[in-house]
N, C-alpha and C positions, 0 to 999 in steps of 0.2 A: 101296133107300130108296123107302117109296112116294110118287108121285108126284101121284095121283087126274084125270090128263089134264094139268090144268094146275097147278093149286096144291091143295095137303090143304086141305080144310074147316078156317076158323079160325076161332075166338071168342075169350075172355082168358081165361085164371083157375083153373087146380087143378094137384092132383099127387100121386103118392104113390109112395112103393117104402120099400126100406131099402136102404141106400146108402154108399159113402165117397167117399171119395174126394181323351102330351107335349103338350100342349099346356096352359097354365096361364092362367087366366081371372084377371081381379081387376089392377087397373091399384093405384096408391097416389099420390103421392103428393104430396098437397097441404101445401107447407111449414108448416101449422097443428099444431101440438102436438095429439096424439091422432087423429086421422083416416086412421091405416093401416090398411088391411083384412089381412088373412091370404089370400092366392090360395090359393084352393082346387084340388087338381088335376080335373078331369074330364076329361081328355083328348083327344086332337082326333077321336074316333070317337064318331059319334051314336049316341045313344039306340036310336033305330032299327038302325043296323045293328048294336050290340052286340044287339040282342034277333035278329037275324039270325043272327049268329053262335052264339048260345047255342042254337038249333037244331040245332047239330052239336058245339058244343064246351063244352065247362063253365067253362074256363081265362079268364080275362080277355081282353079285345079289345085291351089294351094296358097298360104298366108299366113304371115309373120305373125308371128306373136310379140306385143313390144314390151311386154313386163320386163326382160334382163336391161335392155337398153335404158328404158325409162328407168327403173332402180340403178344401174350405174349413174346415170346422170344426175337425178335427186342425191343420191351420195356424192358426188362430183362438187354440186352446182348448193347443196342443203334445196330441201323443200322449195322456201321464199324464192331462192334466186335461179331457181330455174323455173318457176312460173314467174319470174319477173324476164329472163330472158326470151322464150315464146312470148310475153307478151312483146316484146323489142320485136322480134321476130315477124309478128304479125303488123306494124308497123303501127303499132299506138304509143310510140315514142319517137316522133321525128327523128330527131339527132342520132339518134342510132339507129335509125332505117337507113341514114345516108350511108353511115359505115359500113352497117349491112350488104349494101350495095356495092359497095366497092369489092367486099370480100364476094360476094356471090358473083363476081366479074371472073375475076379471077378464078374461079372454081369453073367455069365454064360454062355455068348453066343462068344466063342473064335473065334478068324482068326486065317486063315493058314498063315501060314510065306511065305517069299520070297516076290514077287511082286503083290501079288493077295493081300496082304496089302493094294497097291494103294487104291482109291478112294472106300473107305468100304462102301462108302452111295452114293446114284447116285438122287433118287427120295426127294423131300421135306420132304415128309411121314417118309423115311427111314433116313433123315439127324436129322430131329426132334425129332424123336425116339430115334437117337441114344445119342444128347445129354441128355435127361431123361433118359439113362441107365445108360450113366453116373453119372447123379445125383445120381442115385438109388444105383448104386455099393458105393459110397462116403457114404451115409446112410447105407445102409448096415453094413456101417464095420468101424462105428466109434471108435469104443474101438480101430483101430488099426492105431491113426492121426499120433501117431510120424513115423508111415512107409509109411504116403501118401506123394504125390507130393504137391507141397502149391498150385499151379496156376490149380492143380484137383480138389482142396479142393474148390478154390476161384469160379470156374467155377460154381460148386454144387453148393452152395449156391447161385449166383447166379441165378442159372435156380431155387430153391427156391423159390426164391423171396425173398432174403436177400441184395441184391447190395445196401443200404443205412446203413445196419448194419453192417458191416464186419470192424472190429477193424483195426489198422494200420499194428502192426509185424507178424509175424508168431507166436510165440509165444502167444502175445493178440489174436488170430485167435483162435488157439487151447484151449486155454481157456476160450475165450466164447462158442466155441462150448459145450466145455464138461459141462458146466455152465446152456447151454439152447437146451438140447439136445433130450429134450422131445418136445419141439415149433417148432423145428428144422423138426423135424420126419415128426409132424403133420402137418405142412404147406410143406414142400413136398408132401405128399400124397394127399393136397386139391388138388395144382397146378397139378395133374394128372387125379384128377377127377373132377373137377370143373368144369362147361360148358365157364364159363367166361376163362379160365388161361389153362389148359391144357387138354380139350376133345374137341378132334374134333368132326363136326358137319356128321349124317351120312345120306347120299341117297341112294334112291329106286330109280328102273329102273324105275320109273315115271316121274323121270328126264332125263331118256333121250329123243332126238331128231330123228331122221332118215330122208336122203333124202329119194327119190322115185319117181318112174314113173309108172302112171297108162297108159299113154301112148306116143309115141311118143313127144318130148318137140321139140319146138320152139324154133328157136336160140333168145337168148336175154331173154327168158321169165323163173321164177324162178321154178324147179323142185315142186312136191307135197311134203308132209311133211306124217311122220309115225309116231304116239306116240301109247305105250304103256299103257295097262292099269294093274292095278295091284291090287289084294286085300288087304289093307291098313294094315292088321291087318298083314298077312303074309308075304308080298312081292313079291306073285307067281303071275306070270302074268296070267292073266285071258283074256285077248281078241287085238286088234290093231283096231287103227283108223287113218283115214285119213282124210287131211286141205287140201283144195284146194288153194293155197297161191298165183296164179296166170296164171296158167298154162293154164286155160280155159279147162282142160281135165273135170271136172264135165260136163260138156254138153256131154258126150260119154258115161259114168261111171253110175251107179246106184246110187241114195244117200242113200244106205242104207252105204257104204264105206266112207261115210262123218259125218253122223250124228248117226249111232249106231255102227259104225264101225262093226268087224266081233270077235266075240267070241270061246275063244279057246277050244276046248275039254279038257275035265280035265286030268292035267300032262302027253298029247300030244305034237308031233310039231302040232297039227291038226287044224288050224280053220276054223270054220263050220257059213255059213248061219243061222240064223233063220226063217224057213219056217212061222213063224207067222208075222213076222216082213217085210220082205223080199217073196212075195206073187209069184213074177215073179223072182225071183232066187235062186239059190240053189247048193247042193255041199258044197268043202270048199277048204282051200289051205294049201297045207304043207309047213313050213318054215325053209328056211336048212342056216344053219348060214357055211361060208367057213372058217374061222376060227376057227370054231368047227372043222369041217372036217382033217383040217391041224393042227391046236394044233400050233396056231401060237401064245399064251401067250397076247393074246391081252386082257387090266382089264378094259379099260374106253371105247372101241369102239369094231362096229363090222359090217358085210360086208354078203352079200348073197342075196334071194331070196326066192318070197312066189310062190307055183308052185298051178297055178291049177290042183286037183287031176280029175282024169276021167268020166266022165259025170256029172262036175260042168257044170250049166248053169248061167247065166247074162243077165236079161231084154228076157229071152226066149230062147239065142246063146248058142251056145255048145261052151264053152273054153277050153276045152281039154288039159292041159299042156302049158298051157300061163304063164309066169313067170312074177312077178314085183321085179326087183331088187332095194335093199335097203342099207343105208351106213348110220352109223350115232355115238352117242354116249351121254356121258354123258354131259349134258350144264354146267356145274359147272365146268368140266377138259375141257372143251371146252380153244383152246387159236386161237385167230384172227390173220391170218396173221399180220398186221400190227404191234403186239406184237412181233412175232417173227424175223419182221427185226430190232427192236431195240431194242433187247437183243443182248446186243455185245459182252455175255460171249458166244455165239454161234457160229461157223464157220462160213465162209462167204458162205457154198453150205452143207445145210445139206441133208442127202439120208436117205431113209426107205428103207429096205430091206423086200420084202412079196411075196404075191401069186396074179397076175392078172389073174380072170378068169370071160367066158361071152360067149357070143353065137355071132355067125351074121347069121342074116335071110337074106333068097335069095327070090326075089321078090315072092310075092304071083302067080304069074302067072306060077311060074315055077315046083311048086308043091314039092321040095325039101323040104326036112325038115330041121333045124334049126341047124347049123354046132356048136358043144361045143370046146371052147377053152381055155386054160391056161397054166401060167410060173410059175412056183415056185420059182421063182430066179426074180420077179421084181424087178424095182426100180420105186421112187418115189422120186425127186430132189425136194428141192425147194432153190431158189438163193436172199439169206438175201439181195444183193446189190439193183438187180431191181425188186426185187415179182415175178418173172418169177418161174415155175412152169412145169416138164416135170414127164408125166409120160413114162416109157420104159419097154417094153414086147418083148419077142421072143418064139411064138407058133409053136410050131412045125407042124400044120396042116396048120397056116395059117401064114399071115408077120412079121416081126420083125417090131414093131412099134414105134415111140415118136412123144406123142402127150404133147401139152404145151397150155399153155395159159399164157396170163401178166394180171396184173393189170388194167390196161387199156382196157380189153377186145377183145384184139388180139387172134386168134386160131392160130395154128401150127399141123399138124398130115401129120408125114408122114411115108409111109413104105415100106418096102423091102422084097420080095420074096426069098432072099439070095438061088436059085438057088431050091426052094422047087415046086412043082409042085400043085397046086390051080383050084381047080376046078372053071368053068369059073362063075358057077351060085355066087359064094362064093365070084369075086376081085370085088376090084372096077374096076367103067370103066372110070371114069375121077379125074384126081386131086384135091383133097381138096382142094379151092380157098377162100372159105369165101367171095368173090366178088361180089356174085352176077351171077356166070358166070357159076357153077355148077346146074343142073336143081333140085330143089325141096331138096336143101341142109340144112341141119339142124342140130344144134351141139349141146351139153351141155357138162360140163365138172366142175363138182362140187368138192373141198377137204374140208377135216375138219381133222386138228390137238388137239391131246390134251395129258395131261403131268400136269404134278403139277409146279407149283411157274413160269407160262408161260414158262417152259422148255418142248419143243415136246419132246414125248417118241414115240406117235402112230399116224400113218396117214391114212386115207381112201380117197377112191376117186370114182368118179361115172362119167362115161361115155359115153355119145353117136353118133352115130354119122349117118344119113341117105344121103342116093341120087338115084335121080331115074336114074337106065338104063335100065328099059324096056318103053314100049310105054304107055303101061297105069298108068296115076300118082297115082292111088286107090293100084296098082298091084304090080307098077315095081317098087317098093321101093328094095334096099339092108338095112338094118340095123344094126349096127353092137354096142355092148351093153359091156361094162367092168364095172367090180366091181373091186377096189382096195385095201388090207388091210396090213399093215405094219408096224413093228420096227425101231426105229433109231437104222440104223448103227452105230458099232463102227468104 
C-alpha cells in the first residue's frame, strides 16, 4: 500500500473504473393586545466571527435544533393534525392556503402570488416557524376577531397551549378570548421563549463530525474522524483534531494530529504546528472548504481539503502540498441511511445535485504531479428501495464516472473516456474488480445526509479509490481522491 513517507497526497473528488461488486433575541411580552414581536433567531455567534469562520468553513456557525418545538407542537396539535396542518401549510389545501394568507399578511412576512404559494415551508425549522407566525399574526390583532377565520383563531390558540380551554361556538371562542386576553398574550409569548415549549435548542461547530484520510484507507477498514475545536465562549474555531477510529494510519502519522491536534492561526484558514509541542514537525495546513469556493448554500454540512503549505515538514519529511481531504457535518442533522429508506413521504430515488471535485495521483515513479478534477453538475442518487447509492461525475480532463456502493458492502466504479484524450500516467490500467483480482486494490466510499425531521436536504460523499500499474508496489500506485457536496434536487 503506498504510503508516500507519511500520508498520500489528498484533495476530494473523482473516480472511474468498471466495477461490481441558540441563542434567541426579542423579549415580548407586554399584557396589551397586539404587541408580541416574533424572536428572531441570530444566534449567540457574532457577526464577526461567523465571517471568521466562513474563512475555513461554508457550513453555518451554528443551528437549531427543532426536537422541543416539534414535540411541543405534536402534543399541542396530536400527531394527525399537525401533519395535517403543514400539509395546509404547504398549500395542498386550497381553502386554507387562502386563510393562510391572510394571517401571513399580517405577520409581515407576505408570499408572492401564483404558484410559488406552493409548499411555503420545505425545512422543519421553517414549517415550525411558520405556524408561531401564525399564532403571533392571531395575537397581534385581537381587537379585530369578528374579521378572523375561526379554524385561524382555533389553530392560535392552539399552538398557545390553549387545546383543553377553547369553548364550544364561535361565539363562546370570541368571547373568552376577549375575556382572557391578557393570559392569552402571556402564555403565547412563554410558548416562544421557554426552553421546555418553544426554544429550540442551539449548536456549535463542536458538534460537528468530519470524515478523513490521513492516508491511503484499506478496503473494509473505517476512514479517520476530524473534530473541531472551538472557543466556548465565542464559537470561533480555534484548532482541528484527529481520532484514529480504525484505520491503522496512526502508525505512519505523527501523534501530535491525534492527541493535540493542530491549532489555528487566529481568524485564518491557517493551521500551524506547534514547534514546542511538535519538536520533529512543523509548518502548517490551509483549509479550503469547496463549498465556500462554490457558494453551494450548504447550512449543516461541508466538503474540501487541508493542503500542506510549503516547507511543512512531518516526523523530519518535506510534505509540500499533500492534501487531506474532508467531508462531514453537523451530528444533530445527521440522518442514517436506514431512516431515510423508511420515510415514505420521500421518492423512491432521491438526487443531490453539487460539485465533485479531487485529484488522481499517477504513481510516484512517474514523477507527474497530481492531476485536479471536477464537475459542477454532479449527482449523488440514493435509491430508498435497496440503499444502493451512486455517485456520477463527468470531468472533463478526466472520465465520466459512477461509482456506487450497496448496503451490503458491494463496490461499483466504472468510467468512460467518452472520446477525451487521458494521459496514460493519469487511466487506470485495469478494471475495478473488487475480487481480489486487481493488484494492490483498495476502495473506500463514505456518504452522510442531513436535513431536519430525518428529511435529507444535503449530502456529502468521500472517495477513494487506488491500484497498482507500475512494478513497484511503494511507487506504482494510481490514486484517485473525490470529495462530494450537494442539494436535494427539486
Amino acid at each position: 500500500m503506498r504510503k508516500s513517507v507519511f500520508f498520500v497526497s489528498l484533495l476530494a473528488l473523482a473516480a472511474c473504473g468498471g466495477g461490481s461488486g441558540g441563542g434567541t433575541s426579542g423579549g415580548i411580552i407586554n399584557p396589551t393586545p397586539g404587541e408580541i414581536v416574533r424572536p428572531e433567531y441570530e444566534g449567540s455567534v457574532s457577526a464577526d466571527i461567523v465571517d471568521s469562520n466562513k474563512k475555513i468553513l461554508s457550513m453555518d456557525s451554528s443551528i437549531l435544533d427543532e426536537t422541543a418545538r416539534t414535540a411541543y407542537l405534536k402534543e399541542q396539535f396530536g400527531e394527525d393534525g399537525y401533519n395535517e396542518y403543514l400539509a395546509e401549510l404547504r398549500g395542498e389545501n386550497t381553502e386554507t392556503e387562502v386563510s393562510t394568507q391572510s394571517l401571513t399578511n399580517r405577520a409581515g412576512t407576505s408570499r408572492k402570488n401564483g404558484n410559488s404559494d406552493k409548499n411555503i415551508c420545505k425545512s422543519e425549522h421553517d414549517c415550525n416557524q411558520k405556524i408561531f407566525d401564525n399564532m403571533l399574526a392571531v395575537l397581534n390583532d385581537l381587537d379585530n376577531l369578528d374579521t378572523m377565520d375561526e379554524k385561524d383563531v382555533k389553530n392560535a390558540l392552539i399552538a398557545a397551549g390553549f387545546k383543553d380551554e377553547i369553548p364550544g361556538t364561535w361565539d363562546d371562542i370570541k368571547a373568552w378570548i376577549r375575556g382572557n386576553a391578557t393570559e392569552i398574550i402571556n402564555q403565547g409569548g412563554e410558548v416562544l421563549n421557554d426552553p421546555g415549549k418553544g426554544k429550540a435548542t442551539e449548536f456549535k461547530l463542536n458538534n460537528a463530525e468530519f470524515k478523513t484520510m490521513l492516508t491511503t484507507m484499506k478496503t473494509g477498514l473505517p476512514a479517520d474522524e476530524m473534530t473541531l475545536n472551538i472557543d466556548e465562549k465565542t464559537g470561533e474555531v480555534i484548532g482541528i483534531k484527529f481520532a484514529d477510529v480504525g484505520s491503522g494510519s496512526g502508525e505512519h502519522n505523527p501523534e501530535i494530529f491525534y492527541n493535540e491536534g493542530i491549532d489555528r492561526k487566529e481568524a485564518t484558514n491557517e493551521f500551524v504546528f506547534d514547534d514546542e509541542v511538535a519538536s520533529n514537525s512543523s509548518g502548517s495546513f490551509k483549509m479550503e472548504s469547496y463549498a465556500n469556493v462554490k457558494e453551494l448554500g450548504l447550512r449543516y454540512s461541508d466538503f474540501g481539503v487541508l493542503v500542506a503549505t510549503d516547507g511543512t515538514k512531518v516526523n523530519g519529511n518535506d510534505i509540500s502540498g499533500f492534501q487531506i481531504p474532508f467531508v462531514g457535518g453537523y451530528e444533530v442533522k445527521h440522518i442514517a441511511a436506514a431512516d431515510i429508506r423508511n420515510n415514505e413521504d420521500l421518492t423512491e430515488e432521491i438526487f443531490f445535485k453539487g460539485i465533485a471535485k479531487g485529484t488522481v495521483e499517477a504513481p510516484n515513479e512517474s514523477g507527474k504531479p497530481a492531476l485536479a478534477i471536477e464537475d459542477n453538475n454532479a449527482y449523488l442518487a440514493f435509491n430508498r428501495e435497496n440503499g444502493s447509492e451512486t455517485l456520477s461525475a463527468n470531468f472533463d480532463n478526466w472520465y465520466r464516472v459512477d461509482i456506487s456502493k450497496t448496503p451490503e458492502g458491494g463496490y461499483g466504479f466504472n468510467c468512460n473516456a467518452d472520446g477525451k484524450t487521458i494521459d496514460e500516467d493519469y487511466q487506470l490500467q485495469h478494471k475495478p474488480s473488487f475480487d481480489g483480482t486487481v493488484p494492490n486494490e483498495q476502495v473506500l466510499f463514505d456518504t452522510a445526509y442531513y436535513g431536519d425531521n430525518k428529511t435529507p436536504e444535503e449530502a456529502v460523499a468521500l472517495f477513494q479509490y487506488q491500484q497498482q500499474i507500475g512494478q513497484d508496489k511503494d511507487n506504482g500506485n494510481i490514486n484517485v481522491f473525490i470529495g462530494f457536496g450537494g442539494k436535494k434536487a427539486e
